[in-house]
C-alpha positions in Angstrom: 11.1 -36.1 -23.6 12.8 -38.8 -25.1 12.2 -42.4 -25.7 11.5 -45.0 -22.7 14.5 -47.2 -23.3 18.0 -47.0 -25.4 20.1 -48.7 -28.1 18.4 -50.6 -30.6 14.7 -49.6 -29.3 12.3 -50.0 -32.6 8.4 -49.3 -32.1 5.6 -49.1 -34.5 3.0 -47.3 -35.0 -0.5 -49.2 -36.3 -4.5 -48.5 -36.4 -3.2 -45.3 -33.8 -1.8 -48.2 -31.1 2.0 -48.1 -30.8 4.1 -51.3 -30.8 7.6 -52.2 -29.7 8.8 -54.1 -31.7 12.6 -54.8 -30.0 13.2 -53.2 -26.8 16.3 -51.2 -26.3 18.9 -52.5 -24.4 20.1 -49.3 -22.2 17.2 -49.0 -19.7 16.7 -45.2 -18.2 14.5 -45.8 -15.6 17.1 -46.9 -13.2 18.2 -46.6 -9.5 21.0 -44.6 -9.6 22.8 -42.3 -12.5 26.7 -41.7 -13.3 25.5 -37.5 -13.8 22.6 -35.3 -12.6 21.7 -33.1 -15.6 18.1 -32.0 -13.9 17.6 -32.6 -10.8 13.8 -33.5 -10.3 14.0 -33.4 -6.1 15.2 -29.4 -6.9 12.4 -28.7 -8.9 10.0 -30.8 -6.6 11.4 -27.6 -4.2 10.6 -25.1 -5.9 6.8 -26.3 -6.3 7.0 -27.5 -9.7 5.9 -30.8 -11.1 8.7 -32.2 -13.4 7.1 -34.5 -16.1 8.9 -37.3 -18.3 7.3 -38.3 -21.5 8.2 -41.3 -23.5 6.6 -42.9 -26.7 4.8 -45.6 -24.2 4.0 -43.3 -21.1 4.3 -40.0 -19.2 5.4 -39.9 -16.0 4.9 -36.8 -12.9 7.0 -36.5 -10.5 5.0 -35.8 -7.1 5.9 -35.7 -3.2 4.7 -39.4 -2.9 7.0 -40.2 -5.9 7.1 -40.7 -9.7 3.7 -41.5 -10.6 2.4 -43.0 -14.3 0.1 -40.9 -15.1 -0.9 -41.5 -19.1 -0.2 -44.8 -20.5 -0.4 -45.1 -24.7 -2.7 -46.8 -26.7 -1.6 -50.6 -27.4 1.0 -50.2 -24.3 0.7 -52.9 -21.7 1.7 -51.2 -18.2 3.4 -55.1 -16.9 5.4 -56.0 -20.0 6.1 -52.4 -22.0 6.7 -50.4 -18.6 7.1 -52.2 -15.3 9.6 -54.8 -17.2 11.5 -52.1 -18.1 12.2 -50.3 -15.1 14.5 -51.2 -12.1 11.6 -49.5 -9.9 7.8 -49.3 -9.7 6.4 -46.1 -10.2 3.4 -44.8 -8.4 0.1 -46.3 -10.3 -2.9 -44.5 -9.6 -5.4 -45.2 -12.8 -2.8 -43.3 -15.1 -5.0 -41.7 -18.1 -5.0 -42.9 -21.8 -2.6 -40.7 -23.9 -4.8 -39.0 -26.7 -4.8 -41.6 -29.7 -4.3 -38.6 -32.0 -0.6 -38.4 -31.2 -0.8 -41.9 -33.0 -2.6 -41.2 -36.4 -1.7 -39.5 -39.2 -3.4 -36.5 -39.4 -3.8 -33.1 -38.3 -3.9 -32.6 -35.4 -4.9 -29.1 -35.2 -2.8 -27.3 -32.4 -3.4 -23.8 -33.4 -6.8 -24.6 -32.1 
């Protein structure tokens, strides 16, 4: 978990749609990394399905590659994603994130 891009990234949140409102300048979707911290292909392996969330979107990571699979509320997938990435993801009609996370309320978990 952790925010889509780095360094100065500020978003808002309005009428349960988020917003950027200046994109960070460190991108994290990238080709290649200085460190492996977690090494997705590994868990791939061992039959799990590593996931990546971010305020905008949630990734999966699959055998036919990373795949956008939910997409938030007021996020456009071309300028708030794809723009943002130095690769293009698998996009197979990723879900709407629940507008819940977005509003202030309760959100009832024990539930």
């Amino acid at each position: 978990m952790g925010t889509f891009t780095a360094d100065g990234l500020s978003v808002a949140i309005e009428n349960g749609k988020i917003r950027t409102e200046r994109e960070g300048r460190a991108k994290k979707f990238i080709d290649e990394v200085e460190q492996i911290t977690f090494s997705g292909e590994y868990a791939l392996k061992q039959g799990k399905l590593p996931m990546y969330v971010t305020e905008r979107c949630v990734f999966t990571l699959t055998p036919k590659g990373l795949v956008l699979s939910e997409v938030a509320p007021g996020i456009c997938i071309e300028k708030d994603i794809l723009a943002n990435m130095a690769f293009t993801p698998v996009i197979d009609s990723p879900k709407n994130m629940d507008t819940c996370i977005f509003e202030e309320m309760q959100m009832d978990l024990k539930a």
